[in-house]
C-alpha positions in Angstrom: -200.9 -209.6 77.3 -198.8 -207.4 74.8 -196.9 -209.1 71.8 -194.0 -207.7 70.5 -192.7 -207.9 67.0 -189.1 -207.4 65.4 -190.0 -206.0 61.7 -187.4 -205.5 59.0 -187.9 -203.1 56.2 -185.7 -202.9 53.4 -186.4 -199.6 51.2 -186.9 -200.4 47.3 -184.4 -198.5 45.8 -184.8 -194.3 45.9 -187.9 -194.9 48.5 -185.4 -194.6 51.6 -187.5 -191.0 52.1 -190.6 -192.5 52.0 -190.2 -194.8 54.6 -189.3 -192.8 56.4 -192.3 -190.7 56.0 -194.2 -194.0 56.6 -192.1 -194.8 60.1 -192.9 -191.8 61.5 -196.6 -192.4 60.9 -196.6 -196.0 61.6 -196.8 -196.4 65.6 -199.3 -192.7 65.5 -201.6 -195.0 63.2 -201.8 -198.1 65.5 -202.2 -196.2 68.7 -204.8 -193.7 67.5 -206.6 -197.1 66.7 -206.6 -199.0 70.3 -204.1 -201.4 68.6 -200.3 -201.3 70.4 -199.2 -200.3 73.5 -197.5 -196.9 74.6 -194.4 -198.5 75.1 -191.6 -197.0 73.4 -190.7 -198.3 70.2 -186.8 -198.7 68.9 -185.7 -198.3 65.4 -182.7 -199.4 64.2 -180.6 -199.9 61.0 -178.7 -202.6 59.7 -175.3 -202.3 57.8 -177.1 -202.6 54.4 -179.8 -200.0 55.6 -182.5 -201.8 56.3 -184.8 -200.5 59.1 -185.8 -203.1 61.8 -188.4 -202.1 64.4 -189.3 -203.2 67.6 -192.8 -202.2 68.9 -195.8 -204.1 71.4 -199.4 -204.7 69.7 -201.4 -205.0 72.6 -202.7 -208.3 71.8 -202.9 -211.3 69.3 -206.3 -210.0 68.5 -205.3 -206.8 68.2 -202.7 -207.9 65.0 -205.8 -209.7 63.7 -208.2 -206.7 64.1 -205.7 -204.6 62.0 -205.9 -207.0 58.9 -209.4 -205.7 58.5 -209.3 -201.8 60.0 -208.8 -199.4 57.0 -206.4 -197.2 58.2 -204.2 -199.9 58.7 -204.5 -201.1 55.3 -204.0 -197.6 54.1 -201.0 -197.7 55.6 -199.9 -201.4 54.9 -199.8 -200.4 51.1 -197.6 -197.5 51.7 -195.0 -199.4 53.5 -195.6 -202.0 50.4 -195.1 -199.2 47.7 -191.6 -197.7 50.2 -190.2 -201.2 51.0 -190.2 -205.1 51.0 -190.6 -206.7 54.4 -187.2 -208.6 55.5 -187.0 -211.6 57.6 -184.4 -211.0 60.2 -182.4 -213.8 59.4 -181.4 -212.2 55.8 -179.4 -209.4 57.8 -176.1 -210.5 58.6 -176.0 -209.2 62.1 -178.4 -211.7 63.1 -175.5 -214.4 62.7 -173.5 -212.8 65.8 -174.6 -213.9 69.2 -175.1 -210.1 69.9 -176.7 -208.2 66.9 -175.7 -204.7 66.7 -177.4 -202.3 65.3 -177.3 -198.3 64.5 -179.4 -196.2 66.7 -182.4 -194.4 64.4 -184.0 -191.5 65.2 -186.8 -190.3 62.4 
């Protein structure tokens, strides 16, 4: 059974670009290796630009098998040198009963 996770990226300052860059390749990465599903993922942006994703890893073991696959890593430190990782109760839309967020398209 598929998991699905709610990520929030905030870009370090004048790396906006770069994550983008590392969005796009993000969900490419993880299917070329077996590890999400081909559902549809949906990006979004909060008010104070961060990016929060929405995408389905095929499994629990499948998050665990990307801790130690290299291309994941590989990609893990670009995301660490573009942004820092947000919980989503730090963006104020998650303090409405209906978050809204803007559309994204990369």
């Amino acid at each position: 059974m598929g998991v699905f996770v709610i990520a929030a990226y905030r870009p370090k300052m004048g790396k906006e670009r770069l994550l983008r860059d590392v969005l796009k390749d993000h969900l490419p990465i993880l299917r070329k290796e077996r590890l999400v599903t081909d559902r549809p993922p949906y990006l979004m942006r909060a008010a104070d630009g961060t990016f929060v994703e929405v995408f389905e890893w095929k499994s629990a073991a499948a998050i665990e098998a990307a801790h130690g696959n290299s291309s994941v890593q590989s990609m893990w430190a670009r995301f660490e040198e573009a942004c820092t990782y947000e919980p989503l109760l730090n963006l104020k839309e998650t303090k409405d009963m209906f978050a809204h967020f803007e559309a994204v398209d990369l």
